[in-house]
mmCIF file as gemmi writes it, N, C-alpha and C atoms, coordinates in Angstrom:
data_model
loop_
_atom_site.group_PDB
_atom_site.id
_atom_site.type_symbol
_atom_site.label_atom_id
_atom_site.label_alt_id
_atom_site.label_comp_id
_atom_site.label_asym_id
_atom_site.label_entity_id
_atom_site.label_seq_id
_atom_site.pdbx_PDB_ins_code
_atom_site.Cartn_x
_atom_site.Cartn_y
_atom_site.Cartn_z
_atom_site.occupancy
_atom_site.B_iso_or_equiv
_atom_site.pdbx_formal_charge
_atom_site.auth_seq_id
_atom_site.auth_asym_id
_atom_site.pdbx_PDB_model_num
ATOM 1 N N . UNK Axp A 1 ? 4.597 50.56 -69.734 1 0 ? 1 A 1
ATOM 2 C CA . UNK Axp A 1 ? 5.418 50.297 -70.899 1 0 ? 1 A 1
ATOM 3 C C . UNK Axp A 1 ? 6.003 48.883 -70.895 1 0 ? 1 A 1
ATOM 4 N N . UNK Axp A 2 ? 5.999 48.09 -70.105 1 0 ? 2 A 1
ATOM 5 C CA . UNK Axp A 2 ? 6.507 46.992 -69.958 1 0 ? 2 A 1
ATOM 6 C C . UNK Axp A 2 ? 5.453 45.828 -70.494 1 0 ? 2 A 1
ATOM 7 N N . UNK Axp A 3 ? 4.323 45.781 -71.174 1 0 ? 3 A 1
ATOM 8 C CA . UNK Axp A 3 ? 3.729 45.341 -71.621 1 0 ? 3 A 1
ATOM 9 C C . UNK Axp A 3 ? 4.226 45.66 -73.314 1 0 ? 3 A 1
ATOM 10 N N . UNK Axp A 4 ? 4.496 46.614 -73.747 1 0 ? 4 A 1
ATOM 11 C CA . UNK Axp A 4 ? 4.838 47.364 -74.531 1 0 ? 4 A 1
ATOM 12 C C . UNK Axp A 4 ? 6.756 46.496 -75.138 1 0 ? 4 A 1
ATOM 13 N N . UNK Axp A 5 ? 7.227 46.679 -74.287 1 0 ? 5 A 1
ATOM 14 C CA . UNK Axp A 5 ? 8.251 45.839 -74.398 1 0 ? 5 A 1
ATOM 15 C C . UNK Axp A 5 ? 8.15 44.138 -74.862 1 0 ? 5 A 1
ATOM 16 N N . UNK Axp A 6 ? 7.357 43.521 -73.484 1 0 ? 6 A 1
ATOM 17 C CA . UNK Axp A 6 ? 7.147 42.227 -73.735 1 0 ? 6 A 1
ATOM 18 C C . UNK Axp A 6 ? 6.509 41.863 -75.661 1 0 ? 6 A 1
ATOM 19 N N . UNK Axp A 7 ? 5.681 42.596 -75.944 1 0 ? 7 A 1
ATOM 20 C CA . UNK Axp A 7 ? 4.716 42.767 -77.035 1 0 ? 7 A 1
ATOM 21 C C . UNK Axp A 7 ? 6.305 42.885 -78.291 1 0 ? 7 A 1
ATOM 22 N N . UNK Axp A 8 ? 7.098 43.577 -78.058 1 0 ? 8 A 1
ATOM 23 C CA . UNK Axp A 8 ? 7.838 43.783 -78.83 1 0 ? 8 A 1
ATOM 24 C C . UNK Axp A 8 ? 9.078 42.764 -79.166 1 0 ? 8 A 1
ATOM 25 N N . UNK Axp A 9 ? 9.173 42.077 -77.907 1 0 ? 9 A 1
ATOM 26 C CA . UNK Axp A 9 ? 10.281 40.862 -77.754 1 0 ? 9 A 1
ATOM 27 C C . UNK Axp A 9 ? 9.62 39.839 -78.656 1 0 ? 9 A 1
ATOM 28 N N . UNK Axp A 10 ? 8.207 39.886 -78.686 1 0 ? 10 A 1
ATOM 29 C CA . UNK Axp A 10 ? 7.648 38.523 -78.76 1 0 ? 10 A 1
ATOM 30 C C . UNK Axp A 10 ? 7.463 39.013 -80.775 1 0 ? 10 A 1
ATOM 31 N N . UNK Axp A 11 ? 7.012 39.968 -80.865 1 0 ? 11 A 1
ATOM 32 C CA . UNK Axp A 11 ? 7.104 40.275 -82.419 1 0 ? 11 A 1
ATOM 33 C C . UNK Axp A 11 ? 8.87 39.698 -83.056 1 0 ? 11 A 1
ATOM 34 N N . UNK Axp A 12 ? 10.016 40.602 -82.586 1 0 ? 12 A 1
ATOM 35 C CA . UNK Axp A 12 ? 10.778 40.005 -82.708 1 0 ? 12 A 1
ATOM 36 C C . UNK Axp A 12 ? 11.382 38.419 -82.856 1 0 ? 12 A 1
ATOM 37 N N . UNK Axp A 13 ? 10.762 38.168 -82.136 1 0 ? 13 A 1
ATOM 38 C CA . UNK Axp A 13 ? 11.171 36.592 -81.777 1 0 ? 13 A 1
ATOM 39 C C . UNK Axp A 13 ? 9.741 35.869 -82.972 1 0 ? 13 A 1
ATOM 40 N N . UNK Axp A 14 ? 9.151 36.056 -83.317 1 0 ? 14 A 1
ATOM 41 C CA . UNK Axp A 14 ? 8.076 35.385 -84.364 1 0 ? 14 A 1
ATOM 42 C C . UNK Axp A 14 ? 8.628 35.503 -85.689 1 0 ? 14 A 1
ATOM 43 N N . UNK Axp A 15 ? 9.17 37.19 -85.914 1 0 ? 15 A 1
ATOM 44 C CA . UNK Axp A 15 ? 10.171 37.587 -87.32 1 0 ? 15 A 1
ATOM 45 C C . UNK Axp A 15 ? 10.991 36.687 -87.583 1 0 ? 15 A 1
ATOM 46 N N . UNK Axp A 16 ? 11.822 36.427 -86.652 1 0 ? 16 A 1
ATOM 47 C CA . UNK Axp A 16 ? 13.256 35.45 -86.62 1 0 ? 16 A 1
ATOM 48 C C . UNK Axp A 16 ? 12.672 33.945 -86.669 1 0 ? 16 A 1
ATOM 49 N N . UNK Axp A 17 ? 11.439 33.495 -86.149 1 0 ? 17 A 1
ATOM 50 C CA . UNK Axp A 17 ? 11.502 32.51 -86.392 1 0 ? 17 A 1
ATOM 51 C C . UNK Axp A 17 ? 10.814 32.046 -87.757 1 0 ? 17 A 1
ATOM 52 N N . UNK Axp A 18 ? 10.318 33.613 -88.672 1 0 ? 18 A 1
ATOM 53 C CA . UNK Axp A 18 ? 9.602 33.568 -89.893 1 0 ? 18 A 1
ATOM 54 C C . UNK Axp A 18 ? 10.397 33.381 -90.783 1 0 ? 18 A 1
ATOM 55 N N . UNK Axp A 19 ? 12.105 34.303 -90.446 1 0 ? 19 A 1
ATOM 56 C CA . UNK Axp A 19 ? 13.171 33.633 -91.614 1 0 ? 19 A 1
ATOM 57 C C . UNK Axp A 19 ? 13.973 32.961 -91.294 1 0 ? 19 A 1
ATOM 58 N N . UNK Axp A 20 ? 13.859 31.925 -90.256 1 0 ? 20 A 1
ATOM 59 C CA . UNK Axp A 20 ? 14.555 30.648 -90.377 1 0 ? 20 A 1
ATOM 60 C C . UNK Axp A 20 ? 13.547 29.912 -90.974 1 0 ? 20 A 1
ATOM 61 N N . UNK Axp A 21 ? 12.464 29.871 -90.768 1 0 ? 21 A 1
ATOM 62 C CA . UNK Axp A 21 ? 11.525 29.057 -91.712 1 0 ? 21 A 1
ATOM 63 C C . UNK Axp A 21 ? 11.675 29.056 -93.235 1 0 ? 21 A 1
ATOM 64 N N . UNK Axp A 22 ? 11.902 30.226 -93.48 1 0 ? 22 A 1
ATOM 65 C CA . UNK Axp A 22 ? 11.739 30.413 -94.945 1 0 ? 22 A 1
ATOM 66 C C . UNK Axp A 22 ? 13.427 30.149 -95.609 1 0 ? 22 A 1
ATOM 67 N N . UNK Axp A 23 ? 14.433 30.698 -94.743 1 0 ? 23 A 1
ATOM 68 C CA . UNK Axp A 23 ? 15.833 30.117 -95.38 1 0 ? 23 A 1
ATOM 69 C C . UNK Axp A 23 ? 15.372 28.205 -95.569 1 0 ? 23 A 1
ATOM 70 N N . UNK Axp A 24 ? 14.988 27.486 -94.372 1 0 ? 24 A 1
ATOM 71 C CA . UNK Axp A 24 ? 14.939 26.349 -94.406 1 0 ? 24 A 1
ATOM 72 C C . UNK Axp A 24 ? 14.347 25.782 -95.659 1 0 ? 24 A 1
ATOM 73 N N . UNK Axp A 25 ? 13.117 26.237 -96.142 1 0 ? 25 A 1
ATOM 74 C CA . UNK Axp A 25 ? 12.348 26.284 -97.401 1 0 ? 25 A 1
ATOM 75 C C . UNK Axp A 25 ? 13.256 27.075 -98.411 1 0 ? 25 A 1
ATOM 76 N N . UNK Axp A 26 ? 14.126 27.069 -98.745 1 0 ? 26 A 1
ATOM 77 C CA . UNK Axp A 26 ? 15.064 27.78 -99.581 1 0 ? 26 A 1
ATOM 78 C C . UNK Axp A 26 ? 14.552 29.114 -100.45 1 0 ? 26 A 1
ATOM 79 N N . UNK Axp A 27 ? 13.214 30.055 -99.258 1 0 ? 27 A 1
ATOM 80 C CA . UNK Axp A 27 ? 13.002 30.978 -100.121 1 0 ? 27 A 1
ATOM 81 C C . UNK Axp A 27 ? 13.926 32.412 -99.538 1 0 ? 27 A 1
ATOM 82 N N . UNK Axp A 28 ? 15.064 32.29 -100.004 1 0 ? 28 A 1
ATOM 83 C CA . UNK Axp A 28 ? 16.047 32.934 -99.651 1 0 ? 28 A 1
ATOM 84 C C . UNK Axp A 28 ? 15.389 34.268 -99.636 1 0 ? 28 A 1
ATOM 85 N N . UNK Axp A 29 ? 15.012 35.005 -100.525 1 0 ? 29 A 1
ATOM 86 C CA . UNK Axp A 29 ? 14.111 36.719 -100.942 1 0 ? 29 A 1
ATOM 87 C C . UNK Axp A 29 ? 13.028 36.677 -99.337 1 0 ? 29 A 1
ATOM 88 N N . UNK Axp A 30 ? 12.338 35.495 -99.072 1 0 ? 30 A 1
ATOM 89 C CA . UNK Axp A 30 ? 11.64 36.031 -98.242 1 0 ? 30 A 1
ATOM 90 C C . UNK Axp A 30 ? 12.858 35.911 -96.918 1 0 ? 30 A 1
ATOM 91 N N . UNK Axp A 31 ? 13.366 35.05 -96.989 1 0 ? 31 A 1
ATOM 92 C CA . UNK Axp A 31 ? 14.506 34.54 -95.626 1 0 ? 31 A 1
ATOM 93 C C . UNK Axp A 31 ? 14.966 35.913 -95.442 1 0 ? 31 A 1
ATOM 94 N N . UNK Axp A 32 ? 15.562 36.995 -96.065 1 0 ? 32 A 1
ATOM 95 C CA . UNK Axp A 32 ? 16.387 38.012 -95.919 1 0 ? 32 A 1
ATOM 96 C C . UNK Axp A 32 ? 15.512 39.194 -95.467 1 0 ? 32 A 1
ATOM 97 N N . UNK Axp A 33 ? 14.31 38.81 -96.576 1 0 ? 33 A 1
ATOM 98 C CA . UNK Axp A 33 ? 13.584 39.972 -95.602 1 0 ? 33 A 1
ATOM 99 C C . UNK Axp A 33 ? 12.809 40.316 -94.3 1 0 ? 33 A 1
ATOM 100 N N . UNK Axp A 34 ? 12.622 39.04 -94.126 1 0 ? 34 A 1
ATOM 101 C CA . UNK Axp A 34 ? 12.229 38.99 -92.524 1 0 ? 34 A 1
ATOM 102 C C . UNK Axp A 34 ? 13.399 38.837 -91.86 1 0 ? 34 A 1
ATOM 103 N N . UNK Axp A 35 ? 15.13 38.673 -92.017 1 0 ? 35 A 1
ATOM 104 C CA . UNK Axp A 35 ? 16.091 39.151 -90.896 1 0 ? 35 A 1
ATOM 105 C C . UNK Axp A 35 ? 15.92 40.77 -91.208 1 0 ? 35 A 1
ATOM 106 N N . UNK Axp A 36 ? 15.723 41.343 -92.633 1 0 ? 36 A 1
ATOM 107 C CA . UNK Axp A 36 ? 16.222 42.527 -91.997 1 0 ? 36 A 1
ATOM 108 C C . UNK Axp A 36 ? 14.628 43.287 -91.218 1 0 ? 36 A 1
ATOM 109 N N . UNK Axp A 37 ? 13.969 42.951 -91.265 1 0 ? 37 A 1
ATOM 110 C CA . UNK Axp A 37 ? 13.26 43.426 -90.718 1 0 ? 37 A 1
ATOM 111 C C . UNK Axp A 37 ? 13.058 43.39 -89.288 1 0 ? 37 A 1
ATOM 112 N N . UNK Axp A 38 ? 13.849 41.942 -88.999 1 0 ? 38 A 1
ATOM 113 C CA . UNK Axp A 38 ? 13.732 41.376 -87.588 1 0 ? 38 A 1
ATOM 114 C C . UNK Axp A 38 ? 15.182 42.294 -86.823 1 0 ? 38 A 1
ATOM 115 N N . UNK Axp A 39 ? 16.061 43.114 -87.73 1 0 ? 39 A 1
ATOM 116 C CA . UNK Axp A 39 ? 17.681 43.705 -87.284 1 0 ? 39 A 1
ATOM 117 C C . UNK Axp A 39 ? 16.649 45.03 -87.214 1 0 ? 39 A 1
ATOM 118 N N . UNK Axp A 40 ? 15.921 45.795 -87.995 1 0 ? 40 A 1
ATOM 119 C CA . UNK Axp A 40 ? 14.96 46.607 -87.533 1 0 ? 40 A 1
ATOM 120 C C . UNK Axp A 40 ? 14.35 47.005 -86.475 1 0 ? 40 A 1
ATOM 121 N N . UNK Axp A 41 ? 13.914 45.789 -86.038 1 0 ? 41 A 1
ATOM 122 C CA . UNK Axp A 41 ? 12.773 45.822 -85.078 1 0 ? 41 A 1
ATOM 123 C C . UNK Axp A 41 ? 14.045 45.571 -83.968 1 0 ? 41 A 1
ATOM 124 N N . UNK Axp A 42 ? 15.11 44.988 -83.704 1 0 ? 42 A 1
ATOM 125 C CA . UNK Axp A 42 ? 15.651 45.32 -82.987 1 0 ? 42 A 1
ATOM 126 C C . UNK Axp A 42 ? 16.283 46.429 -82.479 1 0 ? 42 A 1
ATOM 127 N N . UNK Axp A 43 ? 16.512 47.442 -83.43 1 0 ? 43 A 1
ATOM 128 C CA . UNK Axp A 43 ? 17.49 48.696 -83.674 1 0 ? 43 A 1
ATOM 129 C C . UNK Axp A 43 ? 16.292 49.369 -82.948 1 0 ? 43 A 1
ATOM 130 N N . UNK Axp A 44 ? 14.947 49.574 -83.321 1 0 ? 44 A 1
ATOM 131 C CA . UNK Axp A 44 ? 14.139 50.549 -82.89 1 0 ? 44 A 1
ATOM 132 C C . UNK Axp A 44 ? 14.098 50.26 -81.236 1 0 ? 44 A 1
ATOM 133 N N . UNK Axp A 45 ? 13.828 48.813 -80.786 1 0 ? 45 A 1
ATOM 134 C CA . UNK Axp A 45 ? 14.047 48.844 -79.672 1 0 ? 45 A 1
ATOM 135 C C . UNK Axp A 45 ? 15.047 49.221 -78.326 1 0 ? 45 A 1
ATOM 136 N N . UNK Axp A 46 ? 16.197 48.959 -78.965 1 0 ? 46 A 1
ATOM 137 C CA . UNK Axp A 46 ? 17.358 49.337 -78.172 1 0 ? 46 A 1
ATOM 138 C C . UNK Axp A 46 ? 16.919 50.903 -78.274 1 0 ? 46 A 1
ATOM 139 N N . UNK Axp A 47 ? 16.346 51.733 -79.548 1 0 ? 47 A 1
ATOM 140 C CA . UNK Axp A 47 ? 16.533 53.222 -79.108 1 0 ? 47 A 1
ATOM 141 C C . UNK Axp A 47 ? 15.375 53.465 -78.145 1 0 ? 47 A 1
ATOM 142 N N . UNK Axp A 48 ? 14.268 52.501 -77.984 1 0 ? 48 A 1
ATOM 143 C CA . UNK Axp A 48 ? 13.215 53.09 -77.159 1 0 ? 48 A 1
ATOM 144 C C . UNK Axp A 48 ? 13.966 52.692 -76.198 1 0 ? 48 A 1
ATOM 145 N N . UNK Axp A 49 ? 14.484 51.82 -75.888 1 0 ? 49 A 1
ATOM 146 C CA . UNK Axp A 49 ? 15.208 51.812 -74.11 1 0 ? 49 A 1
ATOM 147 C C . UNK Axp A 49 ? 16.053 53.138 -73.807 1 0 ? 49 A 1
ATOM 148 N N . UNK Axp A 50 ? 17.056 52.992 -74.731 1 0 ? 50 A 1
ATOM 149 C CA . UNK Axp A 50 ? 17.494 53.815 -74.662 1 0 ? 50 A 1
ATOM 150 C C . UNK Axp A 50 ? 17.298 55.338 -74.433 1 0 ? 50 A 1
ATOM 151 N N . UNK Axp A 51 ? 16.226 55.438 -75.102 1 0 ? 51 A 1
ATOM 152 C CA . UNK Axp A 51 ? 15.45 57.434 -74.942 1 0 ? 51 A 1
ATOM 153 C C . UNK Axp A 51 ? 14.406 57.083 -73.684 1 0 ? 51 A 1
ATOM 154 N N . UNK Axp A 52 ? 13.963 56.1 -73.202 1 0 ? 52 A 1
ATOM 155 C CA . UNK Axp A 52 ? 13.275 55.855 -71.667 1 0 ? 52 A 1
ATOM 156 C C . UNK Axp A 52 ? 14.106 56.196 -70.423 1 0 ? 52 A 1
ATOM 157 N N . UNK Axp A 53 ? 15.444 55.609 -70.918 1 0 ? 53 A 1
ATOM 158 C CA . UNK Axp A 53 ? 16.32 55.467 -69.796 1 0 ? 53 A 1
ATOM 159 C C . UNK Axp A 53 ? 16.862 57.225 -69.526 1 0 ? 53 A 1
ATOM 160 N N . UNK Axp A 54 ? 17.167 57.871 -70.743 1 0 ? 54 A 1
ATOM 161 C CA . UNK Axp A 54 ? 17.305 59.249 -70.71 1 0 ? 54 A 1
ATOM 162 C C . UNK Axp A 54 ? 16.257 60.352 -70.722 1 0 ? 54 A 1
ATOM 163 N N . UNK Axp A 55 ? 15.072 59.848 -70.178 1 0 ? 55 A 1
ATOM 164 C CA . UNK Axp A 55 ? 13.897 60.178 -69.885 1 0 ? 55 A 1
ATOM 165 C C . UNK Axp A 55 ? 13.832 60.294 -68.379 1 0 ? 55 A 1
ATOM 166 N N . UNK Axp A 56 ? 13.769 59.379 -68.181 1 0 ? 56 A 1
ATOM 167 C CA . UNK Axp A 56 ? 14.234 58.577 -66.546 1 0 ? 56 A 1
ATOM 168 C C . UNK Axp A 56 ? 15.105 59.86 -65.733 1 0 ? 56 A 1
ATOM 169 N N . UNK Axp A 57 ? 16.366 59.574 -66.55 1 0 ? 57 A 1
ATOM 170 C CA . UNK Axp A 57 ? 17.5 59.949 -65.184 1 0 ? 57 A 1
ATOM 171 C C . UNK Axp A 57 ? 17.365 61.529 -66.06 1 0 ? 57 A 1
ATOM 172 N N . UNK Axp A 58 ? 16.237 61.744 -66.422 1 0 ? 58 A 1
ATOM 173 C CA . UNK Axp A 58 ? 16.623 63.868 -66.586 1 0 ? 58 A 1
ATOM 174 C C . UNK Axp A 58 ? 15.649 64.325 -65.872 1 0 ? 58 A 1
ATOM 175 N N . UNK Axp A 59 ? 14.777 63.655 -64.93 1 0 ? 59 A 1
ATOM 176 C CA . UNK Axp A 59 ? 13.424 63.951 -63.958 1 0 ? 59 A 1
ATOM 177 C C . UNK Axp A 59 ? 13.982 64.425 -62.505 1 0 ? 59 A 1
């Protein structure tokens, strides 16, 4: 799973750098939708750690 992770940091981190690009280009509609998508892709991650880690310590 740690490939799985890395894969997911790096999506993240491409999103964020898709709507600073696009705020910079003043296309605000796309700027917003790649943060929220990029606050998304973060939220899902914290829960996969999160349900791994309580995976983990119930073995």
């Amino acid at each position: 799973m740690k490939v799985s992770k890395g894969l997911d940091v790096l999506l993240m981190a491409f999103v964020v750098y898709l709507a600073v690009v696009r705020f910079r280009e003043g296309m605000m509609g796309s700027g917003t939708l790649f943060t929220v998508l990029a606050i998304v892709y973060l939220a899902t991650f914290i829960v996969r750690i999160k349900n791994e880690r309580r995976q983990t310590g119930d073995k």
